[in-house]
PQR file of N, CA, C, O and H, with PARSE charges and radii, in Angstrom:
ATOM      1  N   UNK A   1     -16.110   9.650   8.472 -0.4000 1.5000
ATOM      2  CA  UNK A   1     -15.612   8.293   8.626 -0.0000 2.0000
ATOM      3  C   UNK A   1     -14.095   8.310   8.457  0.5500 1.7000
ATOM      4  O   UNK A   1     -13.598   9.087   7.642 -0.5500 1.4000
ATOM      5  N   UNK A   2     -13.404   7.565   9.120 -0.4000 1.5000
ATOM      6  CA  UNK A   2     -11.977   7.702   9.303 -0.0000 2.0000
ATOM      7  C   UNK A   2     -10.991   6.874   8.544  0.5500 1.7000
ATOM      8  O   UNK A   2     -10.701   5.958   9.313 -0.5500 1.4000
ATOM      9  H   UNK A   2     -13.808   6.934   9.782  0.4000 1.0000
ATOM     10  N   UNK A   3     -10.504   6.766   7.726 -0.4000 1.5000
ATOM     11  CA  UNK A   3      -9.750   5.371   7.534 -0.0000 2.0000
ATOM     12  C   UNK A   3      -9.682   4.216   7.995  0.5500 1.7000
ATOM     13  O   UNK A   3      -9.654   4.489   9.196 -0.5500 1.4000
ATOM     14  H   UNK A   3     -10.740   7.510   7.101  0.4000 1.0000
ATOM     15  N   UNK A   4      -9.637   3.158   7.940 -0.4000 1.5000
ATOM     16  CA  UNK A   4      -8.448   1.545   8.451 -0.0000 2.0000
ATOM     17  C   UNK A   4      -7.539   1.423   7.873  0.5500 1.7000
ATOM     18  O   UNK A   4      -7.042   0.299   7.935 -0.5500 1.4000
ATOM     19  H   UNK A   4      -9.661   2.937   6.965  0.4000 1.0000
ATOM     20  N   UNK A   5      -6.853   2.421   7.046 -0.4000 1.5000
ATOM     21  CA  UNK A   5      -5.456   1.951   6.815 -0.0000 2.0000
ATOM     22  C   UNK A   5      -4.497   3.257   6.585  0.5500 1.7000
ATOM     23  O   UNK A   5      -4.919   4.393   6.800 -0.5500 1.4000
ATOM     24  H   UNK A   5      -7.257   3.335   6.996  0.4000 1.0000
ATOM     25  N   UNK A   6      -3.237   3.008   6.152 -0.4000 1.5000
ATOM     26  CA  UNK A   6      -2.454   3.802   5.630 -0.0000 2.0000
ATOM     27  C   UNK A   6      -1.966   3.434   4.420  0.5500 1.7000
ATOM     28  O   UNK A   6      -2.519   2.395   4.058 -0.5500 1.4000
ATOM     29  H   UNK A   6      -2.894   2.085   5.978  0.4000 1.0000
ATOM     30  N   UNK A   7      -1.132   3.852   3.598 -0.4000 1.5000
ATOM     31  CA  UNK A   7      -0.509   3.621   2.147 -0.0000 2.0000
ATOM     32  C   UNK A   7       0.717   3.857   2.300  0.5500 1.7000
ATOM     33  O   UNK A   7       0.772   5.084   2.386 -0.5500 1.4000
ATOM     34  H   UNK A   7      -0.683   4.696   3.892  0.4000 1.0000
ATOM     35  N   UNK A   8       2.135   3.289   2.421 -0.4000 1.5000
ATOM     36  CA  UNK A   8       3.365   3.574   2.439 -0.0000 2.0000
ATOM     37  C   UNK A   8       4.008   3.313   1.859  0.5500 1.7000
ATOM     38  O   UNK A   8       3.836   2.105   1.698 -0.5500 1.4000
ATOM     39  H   UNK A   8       2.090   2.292   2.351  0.4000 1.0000
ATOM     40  N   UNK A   9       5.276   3.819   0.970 -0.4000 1.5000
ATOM     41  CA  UNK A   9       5.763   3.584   0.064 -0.0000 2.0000
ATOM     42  C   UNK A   9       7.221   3.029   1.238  0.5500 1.7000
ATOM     43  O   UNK A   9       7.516   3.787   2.162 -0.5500 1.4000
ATOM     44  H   UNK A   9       5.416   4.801   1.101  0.4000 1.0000
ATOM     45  N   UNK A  10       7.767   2.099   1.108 -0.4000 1.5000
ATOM     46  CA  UNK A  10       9.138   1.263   1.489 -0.0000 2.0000
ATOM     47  C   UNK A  10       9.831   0.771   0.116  0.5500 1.7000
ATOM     48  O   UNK A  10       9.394   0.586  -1.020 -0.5500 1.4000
ATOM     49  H   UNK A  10       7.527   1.483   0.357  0.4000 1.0000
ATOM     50  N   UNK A  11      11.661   0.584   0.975 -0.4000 1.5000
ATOM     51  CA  UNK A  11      12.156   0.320  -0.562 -0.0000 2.0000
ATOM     52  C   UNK A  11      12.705  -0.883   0.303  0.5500 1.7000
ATOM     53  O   UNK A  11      13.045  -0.896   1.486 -0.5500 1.4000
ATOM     54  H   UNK A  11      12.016   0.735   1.897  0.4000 1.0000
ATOM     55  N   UNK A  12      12.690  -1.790  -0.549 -0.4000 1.5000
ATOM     56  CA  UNK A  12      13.557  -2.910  -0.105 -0.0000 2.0000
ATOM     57  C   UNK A  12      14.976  -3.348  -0.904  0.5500 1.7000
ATOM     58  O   UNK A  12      15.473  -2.651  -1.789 -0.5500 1.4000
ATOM     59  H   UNK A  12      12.414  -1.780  -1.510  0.4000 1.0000
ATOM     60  N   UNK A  13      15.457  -4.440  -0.503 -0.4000 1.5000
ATOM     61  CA  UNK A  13      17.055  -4.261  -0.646 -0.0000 2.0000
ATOM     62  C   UNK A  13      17.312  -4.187  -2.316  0.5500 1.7000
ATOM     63  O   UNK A  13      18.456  -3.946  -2.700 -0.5500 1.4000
ATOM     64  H   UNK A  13      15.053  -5.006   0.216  0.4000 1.0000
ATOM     65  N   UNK A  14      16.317  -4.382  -3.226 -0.4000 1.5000
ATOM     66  CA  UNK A  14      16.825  -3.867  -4.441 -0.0000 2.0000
ATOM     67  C   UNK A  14      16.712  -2.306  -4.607  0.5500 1.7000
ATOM     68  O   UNK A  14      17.202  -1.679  -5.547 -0.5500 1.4000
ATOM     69  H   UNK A  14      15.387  -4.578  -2.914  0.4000 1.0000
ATOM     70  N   UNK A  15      16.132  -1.870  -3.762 -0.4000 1.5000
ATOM     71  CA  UNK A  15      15.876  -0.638  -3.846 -0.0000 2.0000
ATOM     72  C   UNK A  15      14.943   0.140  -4.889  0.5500 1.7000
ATOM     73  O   UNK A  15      15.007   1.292  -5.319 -0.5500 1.4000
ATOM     74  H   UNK A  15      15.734  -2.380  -2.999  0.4000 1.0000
ATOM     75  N   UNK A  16      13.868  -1.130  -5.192 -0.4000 1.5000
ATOM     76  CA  UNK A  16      12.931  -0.434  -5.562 -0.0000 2.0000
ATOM     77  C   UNK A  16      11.546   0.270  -5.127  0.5500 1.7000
ATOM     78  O   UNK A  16      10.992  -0.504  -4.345 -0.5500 1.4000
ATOM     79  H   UNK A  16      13.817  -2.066  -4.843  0.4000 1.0000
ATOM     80  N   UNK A  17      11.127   0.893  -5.231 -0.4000 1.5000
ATOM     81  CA  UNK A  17       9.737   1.606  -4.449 -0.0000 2.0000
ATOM     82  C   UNK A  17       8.496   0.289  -4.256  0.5500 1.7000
ATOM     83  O   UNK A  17       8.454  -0.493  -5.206 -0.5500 1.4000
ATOM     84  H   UNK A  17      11.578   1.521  -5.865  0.4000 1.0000
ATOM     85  N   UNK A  18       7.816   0.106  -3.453 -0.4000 1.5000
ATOM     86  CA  UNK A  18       6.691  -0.430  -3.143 -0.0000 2.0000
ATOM     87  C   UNK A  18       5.616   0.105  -2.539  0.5500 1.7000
ATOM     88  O   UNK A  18       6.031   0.765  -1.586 -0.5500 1.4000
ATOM     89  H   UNK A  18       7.850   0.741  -2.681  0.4000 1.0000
ATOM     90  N   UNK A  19       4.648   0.148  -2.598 -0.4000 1.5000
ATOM     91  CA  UNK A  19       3.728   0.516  -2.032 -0.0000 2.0000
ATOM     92  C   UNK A  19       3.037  -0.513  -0.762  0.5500 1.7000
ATOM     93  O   UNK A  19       2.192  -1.323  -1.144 -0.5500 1.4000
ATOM     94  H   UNK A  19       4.310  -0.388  -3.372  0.4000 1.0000
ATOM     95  N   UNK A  20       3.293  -0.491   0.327 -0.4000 1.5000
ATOM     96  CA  UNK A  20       2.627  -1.382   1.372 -0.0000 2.0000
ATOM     97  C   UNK A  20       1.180  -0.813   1.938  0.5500 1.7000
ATOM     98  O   UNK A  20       1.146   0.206   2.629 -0.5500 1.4000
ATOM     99  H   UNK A  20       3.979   0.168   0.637  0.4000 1.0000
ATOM    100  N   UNK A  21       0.246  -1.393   1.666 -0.4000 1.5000
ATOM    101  CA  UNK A  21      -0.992  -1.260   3.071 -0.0000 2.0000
ATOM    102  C   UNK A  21      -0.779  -1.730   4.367  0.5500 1.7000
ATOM    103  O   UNK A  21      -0.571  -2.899   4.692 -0.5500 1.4000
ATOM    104  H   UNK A  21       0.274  -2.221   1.106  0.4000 1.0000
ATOM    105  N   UNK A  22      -0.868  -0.360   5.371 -0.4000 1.5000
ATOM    106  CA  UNK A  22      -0.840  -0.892   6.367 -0.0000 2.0000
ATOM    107  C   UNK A  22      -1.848  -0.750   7.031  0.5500 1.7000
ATOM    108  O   UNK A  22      -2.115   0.418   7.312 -0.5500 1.4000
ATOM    109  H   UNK A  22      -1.037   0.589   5.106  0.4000 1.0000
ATOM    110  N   UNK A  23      -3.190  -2.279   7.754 -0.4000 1.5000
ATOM    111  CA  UNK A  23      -4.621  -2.356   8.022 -0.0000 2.0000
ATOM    112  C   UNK A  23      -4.647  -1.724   9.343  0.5500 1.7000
ATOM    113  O   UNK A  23      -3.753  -1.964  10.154 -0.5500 1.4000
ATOM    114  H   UNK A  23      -2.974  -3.228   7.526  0.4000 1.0000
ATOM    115  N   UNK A  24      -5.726  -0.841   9.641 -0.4000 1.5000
ATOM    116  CA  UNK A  24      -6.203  -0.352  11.258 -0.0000 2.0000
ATOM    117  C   UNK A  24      -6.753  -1.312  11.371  0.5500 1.7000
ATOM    118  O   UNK A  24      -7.059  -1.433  12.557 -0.5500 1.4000
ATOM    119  H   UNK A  24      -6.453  -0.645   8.982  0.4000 1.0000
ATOM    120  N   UNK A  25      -7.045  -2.029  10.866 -0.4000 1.5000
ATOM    121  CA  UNK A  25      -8.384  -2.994  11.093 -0.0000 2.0000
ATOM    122  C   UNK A  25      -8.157  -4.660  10.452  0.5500 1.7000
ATOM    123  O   UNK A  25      -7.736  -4.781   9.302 -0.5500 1.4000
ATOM    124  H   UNK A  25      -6.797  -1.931   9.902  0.4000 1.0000
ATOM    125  N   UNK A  26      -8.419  -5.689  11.154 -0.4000 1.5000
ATOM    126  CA  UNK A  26      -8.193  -6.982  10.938 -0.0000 2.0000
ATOM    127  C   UNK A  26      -9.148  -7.057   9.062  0.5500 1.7000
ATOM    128  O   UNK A  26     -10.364  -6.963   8.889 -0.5500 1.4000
ATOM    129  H   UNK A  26      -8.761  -5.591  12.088  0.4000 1.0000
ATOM    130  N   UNK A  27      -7.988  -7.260   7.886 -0.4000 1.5000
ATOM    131  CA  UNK A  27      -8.570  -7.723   6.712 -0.0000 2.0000
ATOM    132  C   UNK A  27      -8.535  -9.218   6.976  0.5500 1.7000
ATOM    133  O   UNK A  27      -9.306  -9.448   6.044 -0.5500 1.4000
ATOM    134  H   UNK A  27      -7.001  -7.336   8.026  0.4000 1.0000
ATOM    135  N   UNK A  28      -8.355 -10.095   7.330 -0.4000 1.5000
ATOM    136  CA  UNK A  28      -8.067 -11.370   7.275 -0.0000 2.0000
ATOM    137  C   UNK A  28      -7.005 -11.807   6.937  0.5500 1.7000
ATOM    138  O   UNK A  28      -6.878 -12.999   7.221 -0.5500 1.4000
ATOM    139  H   UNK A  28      -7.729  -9.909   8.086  0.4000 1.0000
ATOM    140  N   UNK A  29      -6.179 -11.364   6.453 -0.4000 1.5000
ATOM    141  CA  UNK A  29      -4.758 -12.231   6.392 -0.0000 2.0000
ATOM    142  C   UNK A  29      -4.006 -12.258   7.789  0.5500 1.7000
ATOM    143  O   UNK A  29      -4.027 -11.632   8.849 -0.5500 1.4000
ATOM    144  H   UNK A  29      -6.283 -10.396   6.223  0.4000 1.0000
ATOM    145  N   UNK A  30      -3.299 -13.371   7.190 -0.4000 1.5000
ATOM    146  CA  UNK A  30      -2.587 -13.816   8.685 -0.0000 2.0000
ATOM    147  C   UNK A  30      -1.348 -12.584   8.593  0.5500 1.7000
ATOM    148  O   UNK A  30      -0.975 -12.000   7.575 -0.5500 1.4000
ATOM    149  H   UNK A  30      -3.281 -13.880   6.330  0.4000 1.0000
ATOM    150  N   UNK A  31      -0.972 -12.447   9.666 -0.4000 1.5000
ATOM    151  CA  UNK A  31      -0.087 -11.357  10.542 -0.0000 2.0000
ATOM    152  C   UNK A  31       0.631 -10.769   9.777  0.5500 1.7000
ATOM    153  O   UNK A  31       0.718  -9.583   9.458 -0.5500 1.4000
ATOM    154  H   UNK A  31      -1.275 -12.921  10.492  0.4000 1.0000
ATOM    155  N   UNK A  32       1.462 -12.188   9.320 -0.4000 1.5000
ATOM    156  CA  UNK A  32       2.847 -11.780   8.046 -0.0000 2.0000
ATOM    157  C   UNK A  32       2.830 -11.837   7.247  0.5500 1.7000
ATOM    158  O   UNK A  32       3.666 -12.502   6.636 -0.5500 1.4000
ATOM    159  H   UNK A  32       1.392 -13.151   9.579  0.4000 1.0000
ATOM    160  N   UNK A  33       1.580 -10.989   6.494 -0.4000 1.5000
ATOM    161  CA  UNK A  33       1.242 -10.432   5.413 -0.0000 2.0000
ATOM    162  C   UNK A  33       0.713  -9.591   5.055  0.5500 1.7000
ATOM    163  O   UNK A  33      -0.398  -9.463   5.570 -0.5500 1.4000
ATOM    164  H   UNK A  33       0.901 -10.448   6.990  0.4000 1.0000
ATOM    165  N   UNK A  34       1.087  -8.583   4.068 -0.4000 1.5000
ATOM    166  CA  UNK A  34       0.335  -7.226   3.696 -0.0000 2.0000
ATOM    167  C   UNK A  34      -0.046  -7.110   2.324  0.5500 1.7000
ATOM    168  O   UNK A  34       0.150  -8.044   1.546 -0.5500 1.4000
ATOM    169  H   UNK A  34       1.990  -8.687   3.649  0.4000 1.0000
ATOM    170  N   UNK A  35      -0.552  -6.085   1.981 -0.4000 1.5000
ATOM    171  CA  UNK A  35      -0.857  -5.929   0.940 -0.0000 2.0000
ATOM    172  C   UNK A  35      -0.268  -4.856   0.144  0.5500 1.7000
ATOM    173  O   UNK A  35      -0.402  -3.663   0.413 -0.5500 1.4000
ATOM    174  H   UNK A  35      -0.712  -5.326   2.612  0.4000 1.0000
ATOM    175  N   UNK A  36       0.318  -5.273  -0.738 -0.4000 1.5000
ATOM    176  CA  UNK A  36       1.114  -4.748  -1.323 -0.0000 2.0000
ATOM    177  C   UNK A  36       1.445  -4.621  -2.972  0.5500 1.7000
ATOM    178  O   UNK A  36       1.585  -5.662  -3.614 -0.5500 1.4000
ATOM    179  H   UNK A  36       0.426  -6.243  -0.957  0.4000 1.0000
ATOM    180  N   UNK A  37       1.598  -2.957  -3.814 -0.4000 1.5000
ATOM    181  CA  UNK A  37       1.860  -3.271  -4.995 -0.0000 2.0000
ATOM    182  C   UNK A  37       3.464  -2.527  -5.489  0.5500 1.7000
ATOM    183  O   UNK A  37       4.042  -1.466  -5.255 -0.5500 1.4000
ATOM    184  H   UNK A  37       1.485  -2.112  -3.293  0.4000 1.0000
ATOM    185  N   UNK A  38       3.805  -4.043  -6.467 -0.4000 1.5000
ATOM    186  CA  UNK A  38       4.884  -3.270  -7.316 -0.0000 2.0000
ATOM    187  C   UNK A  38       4.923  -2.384  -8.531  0.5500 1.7000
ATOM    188  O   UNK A  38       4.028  -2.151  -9.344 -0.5500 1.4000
ATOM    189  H   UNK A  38       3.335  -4.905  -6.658  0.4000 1.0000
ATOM    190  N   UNK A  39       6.337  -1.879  -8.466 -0.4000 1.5000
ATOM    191  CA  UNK A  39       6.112  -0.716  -9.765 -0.0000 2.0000
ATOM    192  C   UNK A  39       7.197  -1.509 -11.001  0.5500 1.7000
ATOM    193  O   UNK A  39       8.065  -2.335 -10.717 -0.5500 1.4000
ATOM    194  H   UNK A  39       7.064  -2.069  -7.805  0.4000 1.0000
ATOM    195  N   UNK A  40       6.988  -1.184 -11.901 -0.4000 1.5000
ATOM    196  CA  UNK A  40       8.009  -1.437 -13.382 -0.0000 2.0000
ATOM    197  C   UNK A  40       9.312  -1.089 -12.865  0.5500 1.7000
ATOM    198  O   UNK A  40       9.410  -0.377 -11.865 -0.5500 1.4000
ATOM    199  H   UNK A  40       6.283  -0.513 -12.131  0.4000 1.0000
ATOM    200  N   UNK A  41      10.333  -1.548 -13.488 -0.4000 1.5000
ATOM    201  CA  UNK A  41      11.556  -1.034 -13.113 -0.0000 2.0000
ATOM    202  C   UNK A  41      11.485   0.636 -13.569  0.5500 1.7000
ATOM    203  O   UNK A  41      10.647   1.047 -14.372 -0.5500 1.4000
ATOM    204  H   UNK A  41      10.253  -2.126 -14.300  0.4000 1.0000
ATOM    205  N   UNK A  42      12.192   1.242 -13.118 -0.4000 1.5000
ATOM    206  CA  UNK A  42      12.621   2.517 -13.117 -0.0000 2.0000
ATOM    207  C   UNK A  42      11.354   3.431 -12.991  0.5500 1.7000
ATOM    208  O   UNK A  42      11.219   4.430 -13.698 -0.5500 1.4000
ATOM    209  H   UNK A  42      12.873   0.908 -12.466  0.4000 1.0000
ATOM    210  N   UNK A  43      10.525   3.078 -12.147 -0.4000 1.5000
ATOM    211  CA  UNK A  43       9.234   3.968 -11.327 -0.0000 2.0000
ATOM    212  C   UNK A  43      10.248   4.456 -10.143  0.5500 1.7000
ATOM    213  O   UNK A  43      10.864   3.576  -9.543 -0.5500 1.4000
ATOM    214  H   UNK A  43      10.635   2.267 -11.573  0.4000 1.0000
ATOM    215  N   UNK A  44      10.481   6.070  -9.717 -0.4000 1.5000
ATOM    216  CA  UNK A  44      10.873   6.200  -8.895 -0.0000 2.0000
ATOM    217  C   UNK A  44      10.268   6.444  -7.511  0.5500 1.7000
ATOM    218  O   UNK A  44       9.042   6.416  -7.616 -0.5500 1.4000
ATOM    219  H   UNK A  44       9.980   6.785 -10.204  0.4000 1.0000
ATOM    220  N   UNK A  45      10.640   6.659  -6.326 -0.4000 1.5000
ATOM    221  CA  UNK A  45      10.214   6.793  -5.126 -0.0000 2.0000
ATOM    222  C   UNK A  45       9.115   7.750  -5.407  0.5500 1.7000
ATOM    223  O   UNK A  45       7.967   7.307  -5.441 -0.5500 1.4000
ATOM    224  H   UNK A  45      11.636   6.682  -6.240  0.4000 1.0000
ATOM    225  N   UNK A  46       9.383   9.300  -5.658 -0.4000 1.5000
ATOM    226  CA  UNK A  46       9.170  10.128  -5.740 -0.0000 2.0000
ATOM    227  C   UNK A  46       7.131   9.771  -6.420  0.5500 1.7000
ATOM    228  O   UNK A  46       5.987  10.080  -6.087 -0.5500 1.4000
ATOM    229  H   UNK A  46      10.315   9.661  -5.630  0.4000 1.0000
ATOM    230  N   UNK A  47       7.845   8.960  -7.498 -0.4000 1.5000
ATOM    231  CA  UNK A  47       6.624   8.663  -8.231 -0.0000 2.0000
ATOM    232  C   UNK A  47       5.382   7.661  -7.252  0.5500 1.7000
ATOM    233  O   UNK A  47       4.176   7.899  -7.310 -0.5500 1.4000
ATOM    234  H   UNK A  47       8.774   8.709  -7.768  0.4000 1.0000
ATOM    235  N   UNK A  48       5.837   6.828  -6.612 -0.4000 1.5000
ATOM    236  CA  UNK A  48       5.504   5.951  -5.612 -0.0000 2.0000
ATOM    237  C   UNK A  48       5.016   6.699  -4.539  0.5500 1.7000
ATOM    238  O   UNK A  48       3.965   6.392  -3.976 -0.5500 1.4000
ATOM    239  H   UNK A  48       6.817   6.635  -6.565  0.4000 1.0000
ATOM    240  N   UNK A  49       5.578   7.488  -4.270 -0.4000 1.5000
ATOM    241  CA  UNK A  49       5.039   8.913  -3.056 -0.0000 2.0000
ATOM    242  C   UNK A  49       3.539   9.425  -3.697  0.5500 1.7000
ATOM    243  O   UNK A  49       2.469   9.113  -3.175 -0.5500 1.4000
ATOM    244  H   UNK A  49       6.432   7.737  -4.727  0.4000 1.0000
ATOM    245  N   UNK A  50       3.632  10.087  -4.660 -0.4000 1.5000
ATOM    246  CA  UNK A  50       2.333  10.648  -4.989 -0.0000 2.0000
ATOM    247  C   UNK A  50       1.269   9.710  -5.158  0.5500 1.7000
ATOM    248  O   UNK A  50       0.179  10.250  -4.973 -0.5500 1.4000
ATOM    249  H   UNK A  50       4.501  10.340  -5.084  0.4000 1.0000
ATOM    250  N   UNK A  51       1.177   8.150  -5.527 -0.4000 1.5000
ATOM    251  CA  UNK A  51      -0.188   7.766  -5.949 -0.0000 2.0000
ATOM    252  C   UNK A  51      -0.194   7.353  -4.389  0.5500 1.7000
ATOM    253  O   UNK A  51      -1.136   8.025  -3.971 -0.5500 1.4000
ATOM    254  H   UNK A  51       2.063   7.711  -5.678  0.4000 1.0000
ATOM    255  N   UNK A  52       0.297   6.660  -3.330 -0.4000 1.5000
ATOM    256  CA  UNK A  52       0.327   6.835  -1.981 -0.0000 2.0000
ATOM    257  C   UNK A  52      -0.310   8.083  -1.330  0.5500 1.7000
ATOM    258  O   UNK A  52      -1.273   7.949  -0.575 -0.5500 1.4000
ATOM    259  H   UNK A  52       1.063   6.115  -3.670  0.4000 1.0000
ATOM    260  N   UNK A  53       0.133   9.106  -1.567 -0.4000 1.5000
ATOM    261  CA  UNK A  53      -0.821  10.272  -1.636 -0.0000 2.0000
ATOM    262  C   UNK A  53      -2.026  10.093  -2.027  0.5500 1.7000
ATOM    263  O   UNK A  53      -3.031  10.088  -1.317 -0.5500 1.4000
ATOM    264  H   UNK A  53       0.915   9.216  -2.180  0.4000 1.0000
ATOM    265  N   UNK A  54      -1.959   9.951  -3.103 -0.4000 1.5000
ATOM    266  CA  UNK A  54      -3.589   9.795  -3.679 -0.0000 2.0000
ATOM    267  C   UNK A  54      -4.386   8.561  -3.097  0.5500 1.7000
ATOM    268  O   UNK A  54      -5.605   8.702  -3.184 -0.5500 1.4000
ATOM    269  H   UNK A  54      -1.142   9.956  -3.679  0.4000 1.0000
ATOM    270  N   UNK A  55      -4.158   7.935  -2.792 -0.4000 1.5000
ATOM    271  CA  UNK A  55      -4.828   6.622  -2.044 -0.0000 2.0000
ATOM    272  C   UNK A  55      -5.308   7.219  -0.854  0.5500 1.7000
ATOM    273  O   UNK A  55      -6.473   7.389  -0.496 -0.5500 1.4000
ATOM    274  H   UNK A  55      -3.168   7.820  -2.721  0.4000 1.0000
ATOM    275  N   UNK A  56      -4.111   7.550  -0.220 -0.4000 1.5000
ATOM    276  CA  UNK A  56      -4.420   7.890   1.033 -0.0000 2.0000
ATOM    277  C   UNK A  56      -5.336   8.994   1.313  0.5500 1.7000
ATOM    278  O   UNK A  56      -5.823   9.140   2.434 -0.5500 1.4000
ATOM    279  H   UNK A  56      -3.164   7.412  -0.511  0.4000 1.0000
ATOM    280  N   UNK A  57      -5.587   9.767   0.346 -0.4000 1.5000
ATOM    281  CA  UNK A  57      -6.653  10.729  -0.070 -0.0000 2.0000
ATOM    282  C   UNK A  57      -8.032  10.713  -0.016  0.5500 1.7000
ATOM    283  O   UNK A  57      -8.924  11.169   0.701 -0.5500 1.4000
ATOM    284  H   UNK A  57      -5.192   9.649  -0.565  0.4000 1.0000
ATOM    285  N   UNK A  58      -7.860   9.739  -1.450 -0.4000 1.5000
ATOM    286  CA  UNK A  58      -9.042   9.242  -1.908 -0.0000 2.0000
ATOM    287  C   UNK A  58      -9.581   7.985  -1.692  0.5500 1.7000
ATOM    288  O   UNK A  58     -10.803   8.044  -1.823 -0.5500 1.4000
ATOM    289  H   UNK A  58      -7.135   9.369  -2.032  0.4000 1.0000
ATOM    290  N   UNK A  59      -9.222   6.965  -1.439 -0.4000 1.5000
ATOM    291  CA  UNK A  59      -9.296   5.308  -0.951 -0.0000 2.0000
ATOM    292  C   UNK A  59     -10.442   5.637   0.006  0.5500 1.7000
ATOM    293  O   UNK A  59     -10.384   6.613   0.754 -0.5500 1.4000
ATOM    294  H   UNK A  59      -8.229   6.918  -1.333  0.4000 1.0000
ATOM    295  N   UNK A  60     -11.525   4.772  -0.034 -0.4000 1.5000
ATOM    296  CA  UNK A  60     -12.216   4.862   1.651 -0.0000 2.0000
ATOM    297  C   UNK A  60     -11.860   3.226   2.100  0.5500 1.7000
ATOM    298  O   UNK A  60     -11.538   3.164   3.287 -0.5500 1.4000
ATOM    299  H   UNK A  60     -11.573   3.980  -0.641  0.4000 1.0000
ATOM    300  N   UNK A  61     -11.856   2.222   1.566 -0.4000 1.5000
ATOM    301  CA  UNK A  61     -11.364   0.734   1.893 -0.0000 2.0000
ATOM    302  C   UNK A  61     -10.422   0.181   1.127  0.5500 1.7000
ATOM    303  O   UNK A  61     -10.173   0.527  -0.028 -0.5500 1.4000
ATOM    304  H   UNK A  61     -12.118   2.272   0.602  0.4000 1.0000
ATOM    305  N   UNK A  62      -9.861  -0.711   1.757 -0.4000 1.5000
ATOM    306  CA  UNK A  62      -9.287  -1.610   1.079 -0.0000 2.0000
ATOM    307  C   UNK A  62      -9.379  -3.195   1.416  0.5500 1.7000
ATOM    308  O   UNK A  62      -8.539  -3.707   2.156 -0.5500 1.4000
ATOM    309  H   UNK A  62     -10.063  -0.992   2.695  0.4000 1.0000
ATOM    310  N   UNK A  63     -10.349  -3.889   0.891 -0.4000 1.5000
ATOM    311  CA  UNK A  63     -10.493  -4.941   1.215 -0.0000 2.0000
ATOM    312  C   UNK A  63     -10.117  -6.161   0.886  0.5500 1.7000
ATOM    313  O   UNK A  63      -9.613  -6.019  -0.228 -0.5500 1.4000
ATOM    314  H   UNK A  63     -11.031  -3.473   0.290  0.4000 1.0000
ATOM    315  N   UNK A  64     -10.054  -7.313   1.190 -0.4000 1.5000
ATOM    316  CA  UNK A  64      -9.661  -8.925   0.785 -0.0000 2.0000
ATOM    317  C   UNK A  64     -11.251  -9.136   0.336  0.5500 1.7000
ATOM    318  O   UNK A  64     -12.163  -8.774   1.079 -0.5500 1.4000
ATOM    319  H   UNK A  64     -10.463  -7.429   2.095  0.4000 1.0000
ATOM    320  N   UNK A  65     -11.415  -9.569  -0.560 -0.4000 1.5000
ATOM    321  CA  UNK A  65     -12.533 -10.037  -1.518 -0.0000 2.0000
ATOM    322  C   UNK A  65     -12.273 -11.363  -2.028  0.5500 1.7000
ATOM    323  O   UNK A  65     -11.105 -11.586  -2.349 -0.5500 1.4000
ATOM    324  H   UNK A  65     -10.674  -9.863  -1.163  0.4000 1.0000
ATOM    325  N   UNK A  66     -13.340 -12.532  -2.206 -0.4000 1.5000
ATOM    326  CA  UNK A  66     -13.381 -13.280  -2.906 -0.0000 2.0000
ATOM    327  C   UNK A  66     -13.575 -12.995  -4.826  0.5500 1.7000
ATOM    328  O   UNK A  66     -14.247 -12.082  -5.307 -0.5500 1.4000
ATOM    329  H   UNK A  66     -14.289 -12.350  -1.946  0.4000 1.0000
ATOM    330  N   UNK A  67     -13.106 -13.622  -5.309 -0.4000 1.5000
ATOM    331  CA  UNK A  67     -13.214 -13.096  -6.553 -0.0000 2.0000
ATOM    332  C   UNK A  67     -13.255 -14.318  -7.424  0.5500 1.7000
ATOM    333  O   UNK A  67     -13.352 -14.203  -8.645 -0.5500 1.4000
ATOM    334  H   UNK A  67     -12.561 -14.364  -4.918  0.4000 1.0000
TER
END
């Protein structure tokens, strides 16, 4: 079984690391929006790279859930 997504780490203009999902597959949110987590201040890229790694590894979904 193949993925629906990817895991990417982007920095935006503060220049801190983020982690973005990006869906193969329609989760339900509208267009201009992703899913996305932040890190504490002074988490570096580097650090942001590896659990991205590991997601992208190990993850089989990532879904929008009611909760």
């Amino acid at each position: 079984m193949s993925r629906k997504f990817v895991v990417l780490v982007k920095e935006f203009e503060d220049g801190h690391p983020t982690l973005i999902v990006e869906p193969h597959e329609d989760l339900g949110l509208p267009d201009d929006k992703r899913v996305s987590i932040r890190f504490p201040k002074g988490t570096t890229y580097d650090q942001a790279q590896d659990l991205a790694r590991i997601l992208n590894k190990t993850a089989s979904s990532i879904e929008v859930i009611n909760w």
